[in-house]
Each structure stands twice: as structure tokens, then as C-alpha cells.
FIKOLZA-1660 file (N, C-alpha, C; in steps of 0.1 Angstrom, whole numbers, plus 5000, padded with zeros to 4 digits):
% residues 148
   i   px   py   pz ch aa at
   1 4910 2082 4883  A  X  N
   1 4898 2088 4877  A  X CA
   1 4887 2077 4874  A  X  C
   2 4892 2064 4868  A  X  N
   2 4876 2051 4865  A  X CA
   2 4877 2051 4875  A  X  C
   3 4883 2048 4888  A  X  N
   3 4877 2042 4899  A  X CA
   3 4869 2051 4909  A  X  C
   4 4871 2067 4906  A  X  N
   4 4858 2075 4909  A  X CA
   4 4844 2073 4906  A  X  C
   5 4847 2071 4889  A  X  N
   5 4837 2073 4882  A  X CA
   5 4834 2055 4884  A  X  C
   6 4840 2049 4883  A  X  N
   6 4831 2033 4890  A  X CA
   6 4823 2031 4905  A  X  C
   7 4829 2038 4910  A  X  N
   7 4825 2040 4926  A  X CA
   7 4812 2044 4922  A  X  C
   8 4810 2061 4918  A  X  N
   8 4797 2066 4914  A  X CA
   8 4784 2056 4911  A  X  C
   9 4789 2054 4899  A  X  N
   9 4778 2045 4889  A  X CA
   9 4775 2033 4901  A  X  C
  10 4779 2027 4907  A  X  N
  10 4776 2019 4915  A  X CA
  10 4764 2022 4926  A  X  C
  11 4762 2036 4930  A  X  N
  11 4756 2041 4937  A  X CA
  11 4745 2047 4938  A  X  C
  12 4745 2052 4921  A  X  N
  12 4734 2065 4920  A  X CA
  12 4725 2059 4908  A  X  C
  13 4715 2072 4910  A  X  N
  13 4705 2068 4903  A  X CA
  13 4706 2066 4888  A  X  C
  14 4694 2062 4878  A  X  N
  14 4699 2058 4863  A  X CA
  14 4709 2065 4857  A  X  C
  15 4702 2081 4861  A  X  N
  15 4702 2086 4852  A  X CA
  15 4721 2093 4851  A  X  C
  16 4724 2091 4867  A  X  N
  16 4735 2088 4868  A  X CA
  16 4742 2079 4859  A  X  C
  17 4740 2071 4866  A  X  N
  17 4749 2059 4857  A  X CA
  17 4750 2055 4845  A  X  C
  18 4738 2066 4835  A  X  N
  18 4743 2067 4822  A  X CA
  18 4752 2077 4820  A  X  C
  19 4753 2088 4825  A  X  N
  19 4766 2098 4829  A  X CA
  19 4774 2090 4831  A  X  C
  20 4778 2085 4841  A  X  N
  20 4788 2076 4840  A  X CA
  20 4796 2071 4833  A  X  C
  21 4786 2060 4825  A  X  N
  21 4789 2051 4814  A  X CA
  21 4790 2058 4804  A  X  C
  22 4786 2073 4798  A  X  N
  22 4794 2083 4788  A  X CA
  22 4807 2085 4792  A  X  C
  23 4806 2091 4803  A  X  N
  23 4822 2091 4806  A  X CA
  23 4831 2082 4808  A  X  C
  24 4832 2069 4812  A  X  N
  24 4838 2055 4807  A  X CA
  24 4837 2055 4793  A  X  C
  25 4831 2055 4784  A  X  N
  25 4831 2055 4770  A  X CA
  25 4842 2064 4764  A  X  C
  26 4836 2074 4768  A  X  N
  26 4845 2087 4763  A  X CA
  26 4860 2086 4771  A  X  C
  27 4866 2084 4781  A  X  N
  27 4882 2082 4783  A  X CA
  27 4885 2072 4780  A  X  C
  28 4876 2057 4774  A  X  N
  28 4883 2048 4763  A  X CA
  28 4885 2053 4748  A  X  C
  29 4875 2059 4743  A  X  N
  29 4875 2064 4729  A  X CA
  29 4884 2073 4726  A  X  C
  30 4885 2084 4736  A  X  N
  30 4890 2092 4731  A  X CA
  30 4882 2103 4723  A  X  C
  31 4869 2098 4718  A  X  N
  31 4865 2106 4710  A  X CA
  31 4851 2117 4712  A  X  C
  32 4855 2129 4705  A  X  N
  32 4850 2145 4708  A  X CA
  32 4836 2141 4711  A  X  C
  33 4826 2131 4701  A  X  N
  33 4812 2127 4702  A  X CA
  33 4811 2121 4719  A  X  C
  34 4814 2110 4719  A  X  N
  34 4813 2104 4733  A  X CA
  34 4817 2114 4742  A  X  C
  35 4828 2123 4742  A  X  N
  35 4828 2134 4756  A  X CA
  35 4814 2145 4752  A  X  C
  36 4813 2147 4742  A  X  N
  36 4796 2154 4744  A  X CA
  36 4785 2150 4750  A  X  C
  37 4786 2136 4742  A  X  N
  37 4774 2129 4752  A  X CA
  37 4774 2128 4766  A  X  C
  38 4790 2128 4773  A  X  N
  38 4790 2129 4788  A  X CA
  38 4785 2144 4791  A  X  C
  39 4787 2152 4784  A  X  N
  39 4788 2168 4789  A  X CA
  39 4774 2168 4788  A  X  C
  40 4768 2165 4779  A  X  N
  40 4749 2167 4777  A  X CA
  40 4743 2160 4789  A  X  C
  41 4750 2149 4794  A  X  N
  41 4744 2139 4801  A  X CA
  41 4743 2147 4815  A  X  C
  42 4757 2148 4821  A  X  N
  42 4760 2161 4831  A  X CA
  42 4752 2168 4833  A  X  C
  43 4747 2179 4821  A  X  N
  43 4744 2189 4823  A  X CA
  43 4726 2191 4825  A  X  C
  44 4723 2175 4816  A  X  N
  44 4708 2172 4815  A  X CA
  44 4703 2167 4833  A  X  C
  45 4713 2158 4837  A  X  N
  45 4714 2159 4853  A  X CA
  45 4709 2166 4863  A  X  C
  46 4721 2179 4861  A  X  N
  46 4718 2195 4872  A  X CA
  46 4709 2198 4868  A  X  C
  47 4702 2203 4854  A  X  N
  47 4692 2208 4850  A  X CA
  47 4674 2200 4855  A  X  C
  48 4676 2188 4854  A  X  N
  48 4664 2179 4863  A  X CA
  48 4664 2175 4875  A  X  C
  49 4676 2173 4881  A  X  N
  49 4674 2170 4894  A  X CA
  49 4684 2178 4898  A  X  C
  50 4683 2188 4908  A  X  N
  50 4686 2198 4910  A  X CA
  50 4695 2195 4929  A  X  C
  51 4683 2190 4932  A  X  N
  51 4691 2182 4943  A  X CA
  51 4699 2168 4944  A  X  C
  52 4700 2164 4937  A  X  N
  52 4711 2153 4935  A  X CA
  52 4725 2161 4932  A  X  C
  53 4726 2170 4925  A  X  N
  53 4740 2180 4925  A  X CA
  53 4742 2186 4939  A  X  C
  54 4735 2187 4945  A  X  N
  54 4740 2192 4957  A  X CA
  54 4741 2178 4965  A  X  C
  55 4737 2167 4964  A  X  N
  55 4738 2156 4974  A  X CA
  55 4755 2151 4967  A  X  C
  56 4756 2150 4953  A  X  N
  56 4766 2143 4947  A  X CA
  56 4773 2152 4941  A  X  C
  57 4775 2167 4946  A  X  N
  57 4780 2175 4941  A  X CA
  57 4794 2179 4934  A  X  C
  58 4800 2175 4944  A  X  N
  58 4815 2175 4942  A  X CA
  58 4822 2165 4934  A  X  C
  59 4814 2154 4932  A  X  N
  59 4817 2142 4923  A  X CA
  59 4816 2148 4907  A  X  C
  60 4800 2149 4908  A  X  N
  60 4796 2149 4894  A  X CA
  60 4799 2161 4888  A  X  C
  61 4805 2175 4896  A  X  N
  61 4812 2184 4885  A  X CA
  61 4823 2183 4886  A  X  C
  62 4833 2179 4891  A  X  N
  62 4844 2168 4892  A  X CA
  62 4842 2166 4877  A  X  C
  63 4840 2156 4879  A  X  N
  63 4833 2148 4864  A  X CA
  63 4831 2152 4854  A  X  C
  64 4822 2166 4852  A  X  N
  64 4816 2173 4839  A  X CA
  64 4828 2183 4835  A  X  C
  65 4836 2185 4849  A  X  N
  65 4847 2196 4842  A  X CA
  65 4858 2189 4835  A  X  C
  66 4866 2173 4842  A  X  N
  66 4870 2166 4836  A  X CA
  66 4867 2167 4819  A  X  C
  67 4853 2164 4818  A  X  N
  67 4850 2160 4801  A  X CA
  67 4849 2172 4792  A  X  C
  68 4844 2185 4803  A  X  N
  68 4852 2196 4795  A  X CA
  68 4867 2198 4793  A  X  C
  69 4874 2201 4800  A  X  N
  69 4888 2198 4801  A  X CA
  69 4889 2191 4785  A  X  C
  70 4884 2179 4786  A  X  N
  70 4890 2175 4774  A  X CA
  70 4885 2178 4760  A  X  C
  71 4879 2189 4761  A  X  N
  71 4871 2192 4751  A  X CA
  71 4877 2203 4749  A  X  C
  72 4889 2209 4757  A  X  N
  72 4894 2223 4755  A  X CA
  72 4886 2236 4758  A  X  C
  73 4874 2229 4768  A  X  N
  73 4865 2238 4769  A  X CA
  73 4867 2247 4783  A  X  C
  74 4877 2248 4786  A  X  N
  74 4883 2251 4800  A  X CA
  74 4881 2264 4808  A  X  C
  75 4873 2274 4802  A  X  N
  75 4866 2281 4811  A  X CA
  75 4854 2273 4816  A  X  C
  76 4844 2265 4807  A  X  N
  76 4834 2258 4814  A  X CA
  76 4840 2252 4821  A  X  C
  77 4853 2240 4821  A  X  N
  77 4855 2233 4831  A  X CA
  77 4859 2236 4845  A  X  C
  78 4867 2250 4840  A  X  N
  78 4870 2259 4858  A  X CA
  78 4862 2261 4865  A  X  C
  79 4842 2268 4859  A  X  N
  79 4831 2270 4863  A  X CA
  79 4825 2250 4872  A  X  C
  80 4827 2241 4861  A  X  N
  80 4825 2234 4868  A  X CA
  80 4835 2224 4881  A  X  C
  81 4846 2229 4880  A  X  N
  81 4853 2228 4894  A  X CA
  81 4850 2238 4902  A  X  C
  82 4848 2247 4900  A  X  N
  82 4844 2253 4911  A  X CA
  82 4830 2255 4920  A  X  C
  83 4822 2251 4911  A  X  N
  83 4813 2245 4914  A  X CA
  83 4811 2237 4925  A  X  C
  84 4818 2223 4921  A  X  N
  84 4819 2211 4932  A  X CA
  84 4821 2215 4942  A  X  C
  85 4833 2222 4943  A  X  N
  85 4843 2223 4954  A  X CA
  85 4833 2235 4967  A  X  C
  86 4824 2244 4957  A  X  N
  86 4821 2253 4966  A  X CA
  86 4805 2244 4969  A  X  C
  87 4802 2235 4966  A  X  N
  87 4786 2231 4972  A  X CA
  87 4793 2215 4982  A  X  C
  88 4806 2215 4981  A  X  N
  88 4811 2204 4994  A  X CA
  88 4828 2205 4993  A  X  C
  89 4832 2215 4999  A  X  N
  89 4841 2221 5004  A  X CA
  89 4851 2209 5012  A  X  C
  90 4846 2202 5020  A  X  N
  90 4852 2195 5032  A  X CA
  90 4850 2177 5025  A  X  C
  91 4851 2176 5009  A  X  N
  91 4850 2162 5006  A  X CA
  91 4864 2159 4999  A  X  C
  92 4869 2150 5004  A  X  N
  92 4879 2144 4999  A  X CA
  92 4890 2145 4991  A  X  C
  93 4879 2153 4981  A  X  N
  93 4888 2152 4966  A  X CA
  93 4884 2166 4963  A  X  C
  94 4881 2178 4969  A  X  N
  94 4876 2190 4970  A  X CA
  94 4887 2198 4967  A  X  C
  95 4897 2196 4973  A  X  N
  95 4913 2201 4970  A  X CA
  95 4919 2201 4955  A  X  C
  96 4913 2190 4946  A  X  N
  96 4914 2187 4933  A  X CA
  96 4909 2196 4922  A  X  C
  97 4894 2193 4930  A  X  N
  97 4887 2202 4923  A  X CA
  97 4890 2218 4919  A  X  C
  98 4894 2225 4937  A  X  N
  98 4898 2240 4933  A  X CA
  98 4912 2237 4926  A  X  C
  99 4925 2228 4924  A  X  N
  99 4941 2228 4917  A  X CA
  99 4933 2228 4903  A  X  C
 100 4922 2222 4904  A  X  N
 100 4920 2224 4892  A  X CA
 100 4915 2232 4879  A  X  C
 101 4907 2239 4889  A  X  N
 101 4897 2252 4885  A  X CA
 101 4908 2258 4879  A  X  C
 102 4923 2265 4889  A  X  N
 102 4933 2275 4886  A  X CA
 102 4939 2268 4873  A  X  C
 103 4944 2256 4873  A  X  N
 103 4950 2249 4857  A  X CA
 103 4941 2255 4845  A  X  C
 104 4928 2252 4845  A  X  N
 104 4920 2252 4840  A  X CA
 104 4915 2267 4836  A  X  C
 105 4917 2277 4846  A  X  N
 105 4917 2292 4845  A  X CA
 105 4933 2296 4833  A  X  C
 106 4945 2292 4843  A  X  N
 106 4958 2288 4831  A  X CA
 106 4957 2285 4817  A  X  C
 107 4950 2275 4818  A  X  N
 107 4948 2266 4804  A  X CA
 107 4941 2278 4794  A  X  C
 108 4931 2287 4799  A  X  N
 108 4925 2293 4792  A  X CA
 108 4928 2310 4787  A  X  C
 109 4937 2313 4796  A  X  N
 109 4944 2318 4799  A  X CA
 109 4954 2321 4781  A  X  C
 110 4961 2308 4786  A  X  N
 110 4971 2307 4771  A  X CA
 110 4967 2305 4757  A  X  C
 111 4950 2311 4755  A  X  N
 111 4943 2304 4743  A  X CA
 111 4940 2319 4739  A  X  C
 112 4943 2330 4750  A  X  N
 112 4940 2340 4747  A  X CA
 112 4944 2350 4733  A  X  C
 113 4940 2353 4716  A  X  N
 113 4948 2361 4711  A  X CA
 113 4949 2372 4712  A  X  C
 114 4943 2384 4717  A  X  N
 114 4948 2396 4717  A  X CA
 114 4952 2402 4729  A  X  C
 115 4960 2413 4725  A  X  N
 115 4968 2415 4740  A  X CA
 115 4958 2423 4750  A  X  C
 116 4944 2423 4748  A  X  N
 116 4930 2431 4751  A  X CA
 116 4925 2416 4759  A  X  C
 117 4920 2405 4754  A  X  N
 117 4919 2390 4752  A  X CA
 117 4927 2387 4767  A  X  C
 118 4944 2390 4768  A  X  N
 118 4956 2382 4776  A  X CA
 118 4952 2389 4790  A  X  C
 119 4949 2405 4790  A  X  N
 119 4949 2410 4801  A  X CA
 119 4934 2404 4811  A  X  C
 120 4924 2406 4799  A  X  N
 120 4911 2402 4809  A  X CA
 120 4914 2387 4813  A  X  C
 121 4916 2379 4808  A  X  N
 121 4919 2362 4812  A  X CA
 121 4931 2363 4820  A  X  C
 122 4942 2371 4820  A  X  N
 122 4952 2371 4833  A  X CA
 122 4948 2379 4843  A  X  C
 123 4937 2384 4844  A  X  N
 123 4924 2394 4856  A  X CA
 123 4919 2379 4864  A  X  C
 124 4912 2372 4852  A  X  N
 124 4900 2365 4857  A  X CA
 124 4911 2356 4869  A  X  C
 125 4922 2347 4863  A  X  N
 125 4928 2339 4866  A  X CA
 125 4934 2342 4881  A  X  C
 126 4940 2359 4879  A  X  N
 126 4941 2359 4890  A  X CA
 126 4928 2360 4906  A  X  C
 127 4916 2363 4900  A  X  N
 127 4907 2364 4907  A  X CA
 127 4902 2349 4912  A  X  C
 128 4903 2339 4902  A  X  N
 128 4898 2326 4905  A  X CA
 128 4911 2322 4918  A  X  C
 129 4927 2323 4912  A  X  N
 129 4936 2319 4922  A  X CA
 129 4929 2326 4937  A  X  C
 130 4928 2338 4937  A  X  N
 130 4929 2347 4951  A  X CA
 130 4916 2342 4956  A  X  C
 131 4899 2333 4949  A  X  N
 131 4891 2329 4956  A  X CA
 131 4896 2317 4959  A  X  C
 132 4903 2307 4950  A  X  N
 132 4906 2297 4952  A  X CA
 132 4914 2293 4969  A  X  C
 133 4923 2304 4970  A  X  N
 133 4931 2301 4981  A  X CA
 133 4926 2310 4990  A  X  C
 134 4915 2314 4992  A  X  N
 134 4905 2320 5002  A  X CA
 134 4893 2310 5009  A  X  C
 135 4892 2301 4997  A  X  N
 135 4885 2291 5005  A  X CA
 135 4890 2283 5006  A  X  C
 136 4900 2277 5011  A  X  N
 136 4911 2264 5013  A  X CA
 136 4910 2268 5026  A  X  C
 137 4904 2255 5032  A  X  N
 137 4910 2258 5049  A  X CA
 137 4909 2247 5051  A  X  C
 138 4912 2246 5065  A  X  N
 138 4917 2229 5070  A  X CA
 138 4909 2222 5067  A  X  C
 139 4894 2221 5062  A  X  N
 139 4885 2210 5062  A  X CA
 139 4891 2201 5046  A  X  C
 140 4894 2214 5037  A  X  N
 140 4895 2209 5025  A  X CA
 140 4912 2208 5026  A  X  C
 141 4920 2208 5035  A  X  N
 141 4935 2202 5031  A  X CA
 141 4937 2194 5046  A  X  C
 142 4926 2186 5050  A  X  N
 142 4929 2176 5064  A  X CA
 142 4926 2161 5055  A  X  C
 143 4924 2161 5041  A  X  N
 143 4922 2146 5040  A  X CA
 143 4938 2140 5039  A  X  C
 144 4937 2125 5043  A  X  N
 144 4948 2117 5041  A  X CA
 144 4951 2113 5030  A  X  C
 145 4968 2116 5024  A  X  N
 145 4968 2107 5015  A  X CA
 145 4964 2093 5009  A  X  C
 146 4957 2086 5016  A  X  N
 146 4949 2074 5012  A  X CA
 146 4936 2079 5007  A  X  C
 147 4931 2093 5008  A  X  N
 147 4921 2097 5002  A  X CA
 147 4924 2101 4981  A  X  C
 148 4934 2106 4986  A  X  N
 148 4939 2113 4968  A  X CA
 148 4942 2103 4960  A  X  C
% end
């Protein structure tokens, strides 16, 4: 994961690579403040530059769902795996992204309290699995293990 997020910052523009540098911050800290500021930073990103998410797409929600993820925010984070994966399907680490979405659908899944709550989130989960493994085709399971 730093060596994704090092790769990136090396490449992209500022406003990137202070995304970045929130997110290096925040998986040394540990702490809820510093993953916000990655999440705001993310989201301040897609919201201004609109085409750089589709050039860097699959990275940077990669990225934003990771810091949700840790924020227990895991319906947003499924939205932003799935995201990536569906604006570059055939990149590398695209296969991650959808394993992830479904964890992350799971994850949210078990947060459910009422048994009204369990059924709709065991609906959603199975709908995310059944898109998930509808768009899996050879583009997004031909990378090599030296890719993952």
C-alpha cells in the first residue's frame, strides 16, 4: 500500500500529492483526524478536477476507499471501490479494488442492528457480489503476480 501511494505522489499533480501525503500521514498515525483530512482531500480532488479521476482513477479511489475503510465508513468505501474499478477495469490492481468493494459490502453488512437493517444490507451485498463477478473478465484477472 506506501509503495502505491509513493509511486502516485511522485507523478501527479499538487494537489495530488497532498492527498497523498494525508494518506502517508494518516497510516503512520493512525489517527481518525489525519484519515479525514485524506478523505476531504480525495474528495476535494474528484469534486475539482474531474478529469484527473478518470485519468488516475483506479488509484485514487483505491486510495479514498482504503481511508474510508478505516474510518469504518464502509459503505462509502465499497462506493469508492467500485468506483475505480468501473472507470479502469483492465488496471493492475482493479481485481483489488472489486475483492474489496464485496469485504467492504460484508463489513457493512455486520454493523447492521435490526433484523429490517440485516435483510436490506444482505440484498445490497448480494447485488454488489452478483455486479462484482459480472464484471470480472479476463482483462481484470490476466495481471501477473508481479503486478499484486
Amino acid at each position: 500500500m506506501i509503495a502505491l501511494v509513493l509511486f502516485l505522489a511522485a507523478a501527479e499533480p499538487t494537489d495530488v500529492k497532498a492527498c497523498m501525503d494525508h494518506h502517508r500521514i494518516a497510516q503512520k498515525s493512525r489517527r481518525d483526524r489525519d484519515r479525514r483530512a485524506a478523505i476531504d482531500c480525495y474528495e476535494r480532488v474528484f469534486r475539482e478536477q474531474p478529469s484527473l479521476h478518470v485519468e488516475r482513477g483506479m488509484n485514487l479511489h483505491f486510495l479514498h476507499g482504503e481511508a474510508l475503510w478505516e474510518m469504518q465508513r464502509f459503505d462509502d468505501a465499497a462506493q469508492a471501490y467500485r468506483k475505480g474499478y468501473a472507470l479502469d477495469p483492465g488496471a493492475p490492481h482493479a481485481w483489488q479494488s472489486a475483492y474489496n468493494e464485496v469485504l467492504a459490502r460484508f463489513e457493512h453488512d455486520k454493523l447492521a442492528r435490526t433484523p429490517a437493517e440485516k435483510r436490506s444490507r444482505r440484498a445490497a451485498f448480494v447485488v454488489t457480489l452478483r455486479a462484482v463477478l459480472a464484471n470480472i473478465d479476463e482483462g481484470m484477472l490476466s495481471g501477473s503476480d508481479s503486478e499484486i
